[in-house]
C-alpha positions in Angstrom: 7.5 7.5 50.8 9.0 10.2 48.8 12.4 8.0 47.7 9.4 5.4 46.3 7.4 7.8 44.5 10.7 9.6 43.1 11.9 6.0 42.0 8.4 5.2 40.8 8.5 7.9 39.0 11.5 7.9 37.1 11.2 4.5 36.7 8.2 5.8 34.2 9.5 8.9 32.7 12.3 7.3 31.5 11.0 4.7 29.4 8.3 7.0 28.2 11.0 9.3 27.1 13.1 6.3 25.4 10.2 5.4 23.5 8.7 8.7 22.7 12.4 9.6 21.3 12.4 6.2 19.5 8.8 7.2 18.1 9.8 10.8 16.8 12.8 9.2 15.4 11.5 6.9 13.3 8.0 8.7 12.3 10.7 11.1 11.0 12.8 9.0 8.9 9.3 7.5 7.5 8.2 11.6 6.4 12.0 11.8 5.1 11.6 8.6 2.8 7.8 9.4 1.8 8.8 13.4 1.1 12.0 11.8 -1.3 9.7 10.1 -3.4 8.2 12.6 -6.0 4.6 12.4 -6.0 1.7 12.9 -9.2 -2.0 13.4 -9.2 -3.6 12.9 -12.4 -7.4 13.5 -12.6 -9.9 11.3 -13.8 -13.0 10.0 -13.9 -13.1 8.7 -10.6 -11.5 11.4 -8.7 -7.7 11.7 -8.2 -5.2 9.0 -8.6 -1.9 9.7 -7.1 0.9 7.5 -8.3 4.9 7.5 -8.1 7.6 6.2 -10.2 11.2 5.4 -10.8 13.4 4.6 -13.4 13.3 3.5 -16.9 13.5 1.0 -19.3 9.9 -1.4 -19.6 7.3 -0.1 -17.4 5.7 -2.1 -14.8 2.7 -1.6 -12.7 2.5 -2.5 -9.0 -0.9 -1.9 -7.3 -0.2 -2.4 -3.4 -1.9 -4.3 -0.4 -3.6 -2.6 2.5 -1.4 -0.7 4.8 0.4 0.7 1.8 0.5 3.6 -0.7 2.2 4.0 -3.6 5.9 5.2 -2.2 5.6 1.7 -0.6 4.7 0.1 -3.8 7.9 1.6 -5.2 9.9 -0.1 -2.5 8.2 -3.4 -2.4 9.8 -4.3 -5.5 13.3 -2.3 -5.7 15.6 -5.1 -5.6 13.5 -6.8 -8.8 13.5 -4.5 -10.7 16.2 -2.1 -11.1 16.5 -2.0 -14.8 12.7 -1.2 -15.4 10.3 1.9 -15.0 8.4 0.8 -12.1 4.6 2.7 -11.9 3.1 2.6 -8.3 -0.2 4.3 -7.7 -2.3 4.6 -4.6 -5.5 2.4 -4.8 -8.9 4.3 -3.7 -8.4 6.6 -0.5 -4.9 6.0 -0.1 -3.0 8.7 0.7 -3.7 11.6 -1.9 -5.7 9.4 -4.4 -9.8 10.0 -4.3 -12.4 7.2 -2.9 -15.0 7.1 -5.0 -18.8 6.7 -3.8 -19.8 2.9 -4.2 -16.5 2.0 -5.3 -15.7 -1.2 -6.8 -12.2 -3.3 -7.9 -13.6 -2.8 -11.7 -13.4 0.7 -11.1 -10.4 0.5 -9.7 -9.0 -1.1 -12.9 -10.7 0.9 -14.7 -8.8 4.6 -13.3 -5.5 2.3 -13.6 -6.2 1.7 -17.3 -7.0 6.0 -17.3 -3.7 6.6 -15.4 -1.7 4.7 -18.4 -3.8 6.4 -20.8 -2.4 9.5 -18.9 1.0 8.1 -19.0 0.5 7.2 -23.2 1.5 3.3 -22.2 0.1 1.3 -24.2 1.2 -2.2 -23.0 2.4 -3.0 -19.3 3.4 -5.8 -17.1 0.9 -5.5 -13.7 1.9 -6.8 -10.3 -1.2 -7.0 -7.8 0.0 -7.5 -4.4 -2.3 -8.7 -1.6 -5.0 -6.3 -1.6 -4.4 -5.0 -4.7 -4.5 -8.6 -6.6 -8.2 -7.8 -7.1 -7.9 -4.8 -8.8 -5.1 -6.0 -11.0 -7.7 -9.1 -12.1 -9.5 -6.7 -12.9 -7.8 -4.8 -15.0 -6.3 -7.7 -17.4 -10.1 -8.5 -17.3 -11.2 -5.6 -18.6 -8.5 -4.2 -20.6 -6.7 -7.8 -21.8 -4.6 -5.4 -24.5 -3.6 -3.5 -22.0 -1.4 -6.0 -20.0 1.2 -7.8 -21.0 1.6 -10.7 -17.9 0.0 -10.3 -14.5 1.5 -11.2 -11.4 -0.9 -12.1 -8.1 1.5 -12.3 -4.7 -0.5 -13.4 -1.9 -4.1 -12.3 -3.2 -7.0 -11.1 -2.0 -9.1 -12.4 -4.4 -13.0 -11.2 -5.4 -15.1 -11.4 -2.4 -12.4 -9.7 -0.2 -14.0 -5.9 1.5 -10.4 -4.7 1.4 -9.8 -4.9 -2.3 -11.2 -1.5 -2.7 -11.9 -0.4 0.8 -9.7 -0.1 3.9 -10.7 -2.4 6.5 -11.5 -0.4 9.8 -8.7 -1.7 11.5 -6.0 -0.1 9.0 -8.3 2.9 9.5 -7.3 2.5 13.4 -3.8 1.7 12.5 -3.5 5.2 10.1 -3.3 6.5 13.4 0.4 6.3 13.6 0.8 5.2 16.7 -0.9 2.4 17.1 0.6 1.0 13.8 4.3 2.2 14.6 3.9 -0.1 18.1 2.4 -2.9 16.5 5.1 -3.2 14.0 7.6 -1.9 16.5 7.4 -4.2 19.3 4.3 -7.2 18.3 5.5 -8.1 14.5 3.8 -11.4 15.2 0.3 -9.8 16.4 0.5 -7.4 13.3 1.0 -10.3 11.0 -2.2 -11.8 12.6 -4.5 -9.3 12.8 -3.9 -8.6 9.1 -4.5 -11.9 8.4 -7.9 -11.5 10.5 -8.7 -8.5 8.5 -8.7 -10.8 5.1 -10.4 -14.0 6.8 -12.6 -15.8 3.5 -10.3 -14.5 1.1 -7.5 -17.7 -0.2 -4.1 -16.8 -1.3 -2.2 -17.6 -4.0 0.7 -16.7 -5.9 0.2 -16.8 -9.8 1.5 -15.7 -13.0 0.0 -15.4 -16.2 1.3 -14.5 -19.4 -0.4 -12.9 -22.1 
């Protein structure tokens, strides 16, 4: 009875140590990549929008899907655009950016057009990926002088809760854990239950020129 328990027992300790290990290692390397990137909270009228940004030459503006912030807005698009100021903020609640009572995507557009007024751009090109899409319509909408062509990859478009909003389920998966073994060890489920989370909303891929 005791060689069972002993073998039942490190039979579990020692994959519980493998994958805590594994966990600590890459929740690490995740705060390492996230502290690299310099971070900036500008204020204004709808609370704080964070935002990060690399290089130079033309700007461009990325506004990110759920499960994203802004450091992952950077590196969505660092193999497109390596000769060009790229400008990622972090949509409402993301991260360090404010959510806003009764929020809604014109909003949205509407503290992205205040956080180039805080940058003194005049003129940008806008990507809107997923969840962000909305938002990005938005803003060409709203504030046509402001963008110069507007890329849409795999929209949410209006109609879609997590254009502004988290869906509870990314609430759930901000607790690191469960997120880190979805990705980690059920890619497939991940990619579904995402795809749950934006049921209603059709997807496209578009670009538009000014």
């Amino acid at each position: 009875m005791k060689r069972l328990f002993f073998a039942a027992l490190t039979g579990t300790a020692i994959p519980a140590f493998w994958l805590s290990r594994r966990y600590r290692h890459d929740m690490n390397a995740a705060r390492a990549r996230l502290a690299a990137v310099e971070r900036h909270v500008i204020a204004t009228p709808w609370g704080a929008v964070e935002y990060a940004e690399r290089g130079s030459g033309e700007p461009v503006l990325v506004v990110h899907g759920i499960f994203q912030n802004c450091v992952s807005g950077l590196f969505s698009v660092r193999d497109l655009f390596a000769d060009r100021r790229v400008i990622a903020p972090s949509r409402f609640g993301y991260l360090d950016s404010s959510m806003p009572p009764d929020a809604t995507p014109a909003d949205q557009a509407d503290a992205l057009a205040a956080l180039l007024d805080a940058l003194d751009i005049d003129q940008i090109d806008v990507i809107g990926e997923s969840a962000g899409a909305t938002s990005a319509l938005q803003l060409a909408l709203r504030h046509p002088e402001r963008v110069k062509h507007l890329a849409v990859l795999v929209g949410n478009l209006p109609g879609s809760p997590t254009a502004v909003v988290q869906p509870s389920l990314a609430k759930l998966f901000n607790r690191q854990l469960p997120l880190w073994l979805l990705r980690t060890f059920a890619p497939s489920m991940m990619v579904r239950l995402v795809a749950d989370s934006r049921k209603g909303s059709p997807s496209v891929v578009r670009t538009l020129g000014s």
